[in-house]
N, C-alpha and C positions, 0 to 999 in steps of 0.2 A: 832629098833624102832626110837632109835635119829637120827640113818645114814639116816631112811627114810624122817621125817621130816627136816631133813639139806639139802636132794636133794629138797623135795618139796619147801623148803623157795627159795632153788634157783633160783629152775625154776620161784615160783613168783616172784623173786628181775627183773629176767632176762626178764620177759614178761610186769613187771613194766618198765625197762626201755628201752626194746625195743617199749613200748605204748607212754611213753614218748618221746622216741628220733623220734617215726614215726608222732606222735603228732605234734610235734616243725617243722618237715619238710613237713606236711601237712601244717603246719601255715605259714610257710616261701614259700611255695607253691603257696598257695591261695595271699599270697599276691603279690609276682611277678605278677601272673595273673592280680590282682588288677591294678597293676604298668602297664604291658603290655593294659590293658585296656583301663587305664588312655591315657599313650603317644596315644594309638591309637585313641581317641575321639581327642587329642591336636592335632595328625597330620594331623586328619580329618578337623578338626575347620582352620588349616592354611590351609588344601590345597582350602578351600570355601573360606579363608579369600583374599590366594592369586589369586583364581579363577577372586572374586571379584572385586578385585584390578587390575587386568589384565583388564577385562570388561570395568571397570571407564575409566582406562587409554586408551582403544582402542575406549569410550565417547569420552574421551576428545581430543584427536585427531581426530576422526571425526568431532568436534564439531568447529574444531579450523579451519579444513581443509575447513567445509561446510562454518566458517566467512570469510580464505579467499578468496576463490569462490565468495561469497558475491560481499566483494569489490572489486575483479580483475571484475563480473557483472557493478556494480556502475559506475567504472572507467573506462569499456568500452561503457558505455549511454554515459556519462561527453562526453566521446572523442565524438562518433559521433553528440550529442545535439551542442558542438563548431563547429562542421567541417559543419552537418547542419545552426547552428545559420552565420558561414560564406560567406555560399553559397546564405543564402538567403536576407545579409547583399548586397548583389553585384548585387543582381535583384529586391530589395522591392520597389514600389515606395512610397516616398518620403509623406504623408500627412500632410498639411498645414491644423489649425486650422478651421470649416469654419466660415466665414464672420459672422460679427454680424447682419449684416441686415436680415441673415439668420435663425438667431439661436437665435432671440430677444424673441421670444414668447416664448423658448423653458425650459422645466421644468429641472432641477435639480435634478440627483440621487444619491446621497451618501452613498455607503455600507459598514462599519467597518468590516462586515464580508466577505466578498470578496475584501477586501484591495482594492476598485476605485470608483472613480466617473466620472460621464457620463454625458450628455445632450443630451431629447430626446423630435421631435415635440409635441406641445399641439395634445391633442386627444387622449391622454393614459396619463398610468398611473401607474403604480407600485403595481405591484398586490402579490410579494414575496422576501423577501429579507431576507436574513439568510443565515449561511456557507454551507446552500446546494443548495440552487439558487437564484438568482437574476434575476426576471422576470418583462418583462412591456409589458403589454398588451392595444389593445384601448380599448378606454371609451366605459362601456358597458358589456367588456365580464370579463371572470375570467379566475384563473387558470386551472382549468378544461375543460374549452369552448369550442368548435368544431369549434366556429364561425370563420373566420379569423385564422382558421389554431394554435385556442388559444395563446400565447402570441410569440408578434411577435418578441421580445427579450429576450433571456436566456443565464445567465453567472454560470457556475460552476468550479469545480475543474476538472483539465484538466483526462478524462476519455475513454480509447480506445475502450470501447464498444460502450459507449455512443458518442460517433464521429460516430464510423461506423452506427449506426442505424438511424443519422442523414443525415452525406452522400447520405444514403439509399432514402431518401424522395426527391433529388434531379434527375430530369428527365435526365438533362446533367448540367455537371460541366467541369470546366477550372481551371487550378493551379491559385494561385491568391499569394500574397504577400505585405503588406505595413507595413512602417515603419511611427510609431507616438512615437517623442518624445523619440526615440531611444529603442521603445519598439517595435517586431517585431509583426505581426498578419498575418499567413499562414494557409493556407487551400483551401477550393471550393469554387467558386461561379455558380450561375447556376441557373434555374428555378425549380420551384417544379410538382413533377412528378401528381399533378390534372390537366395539361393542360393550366393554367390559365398562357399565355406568358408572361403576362406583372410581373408578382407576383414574383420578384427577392427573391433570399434566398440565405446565406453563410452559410458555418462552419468555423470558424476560432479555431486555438489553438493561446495562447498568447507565445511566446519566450521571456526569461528576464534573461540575464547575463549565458547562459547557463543552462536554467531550461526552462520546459517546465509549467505556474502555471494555464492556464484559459483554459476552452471549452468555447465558441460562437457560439450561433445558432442566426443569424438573417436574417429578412425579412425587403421590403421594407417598410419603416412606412407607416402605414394605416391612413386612414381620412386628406387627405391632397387635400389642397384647389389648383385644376389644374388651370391655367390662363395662359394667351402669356405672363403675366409679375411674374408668378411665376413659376421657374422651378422642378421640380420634385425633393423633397430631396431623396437620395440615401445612401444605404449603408456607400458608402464612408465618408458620412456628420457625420451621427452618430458617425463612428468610430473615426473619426478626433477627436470627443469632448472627448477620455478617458484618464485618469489621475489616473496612477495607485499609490498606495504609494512606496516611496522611502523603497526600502532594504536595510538594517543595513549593 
């Protein structure tokens, strides 16, 4: 009876510590796993981290490549704006202020916002002036006006849509070019595509130091007193009187 229970303690000592030792290496198990988990979420986390960081980086290189595209663009305007501003330097002709006798009655326009001022015949008048146009129209109409083709002067910021759709209103034009004051003024001249012969119209852009700053739409001033001793003022006259401000 004692031999039986000496085998029985046994086998419980031996089932205790084989529960125990299977225990500890189930614990020791589980936590590898744990550990194996763990790195495997850290390795996951770098490899987005350095997904990420790849991405930025192949930003930032893009971003560096498209600035300098940019300026290799910039600095191929620059070149042809001098090569143009050269060409047209060697054919502009030359305008001389005109004549006070001419320009005595003539009104005064001064725009802060378009950096110039002008003189322009009595019989208009200044109907918008702000950094998005600068308009003179004759006495009478507005800026909205049909009358007289509404204002027969418009200065803006130099615009290639806005040239071409002005272009457009010209029936036939001729290259044209003059220099005032070392400030260049190129573009069309030509009649306007209503028929009306006598009813001159430009587009000018302004050239200055290599930039291109002003759009020009003008017509021949309206309301002007014809006579054998008064001659026709003309495009030319107007433009003679502009006085742009000095660049820093």
């Amino acid at each position: 009876m004692r031999r039986a229970w000496s085998i029985l303690l046994a086998v419980l000592l031996g089932a205790a510590v084989v529960g125990v030792g299977t225990g500890y290496f189930l614990h020791l198990a589980n936590q590898d796993r744990q550990n194996l988990a763990k790195e495997a979420e850290r390795a996951k986390i770098d490899a987005l981290q350095a997904k990420q960081d790849q991405q930025a980086a192949v930003q930032e290189a893009n971003a560096k490549l498209e600035q300098a595209n940019q300026e290799v663009t910039k600095a191929q305007t620059a070149i042809k704006t001098l090569q143009l501003e050269r060409e047209l330097l060697a054919v502009a002709e030359t305008l001389s202020p005109a004549p006070a006798s001419l320009t005595s009655d003539w009104q005064m326009a001064v725009s802060t916002a378009q950096g110039l001022s002008l003189k322009y015949p009595s019989g208009s008048y200044v109907v918008q002036d702000g950094e998005d146009l600068l308009a003179v129209a004759a006495s009478g109409t507005s800026i909205t006006s049909q009358t007289n083709d509404g204002p027969w002067l418009m200065i803006s910021a130099d615009n290639q849509t806005a040239k071409e759709r002005l272009v457009a209103r010209l029936a036939t034009s001729t290259d044209a070019a003059y220099l005032v004051d070392g400030t260049l003024f190129y573009g069309k001249e030509g009649f306007l595509t209503d028929g009306r012969s006598q009813n001159k119209a430009a587009v000018f852009e302004v050239l200055r130091n290599g930039t291109t700053t002003h759009l020009i739409w003008m017509q021949t001033p309206p309301n002007q007193k014809i006579g054998r001793k008064v001659r026709v003022i003309s495009i030319r006259d107007v433009i003679s009187t502009f006085d742009f401000a000095k660049q820093p």
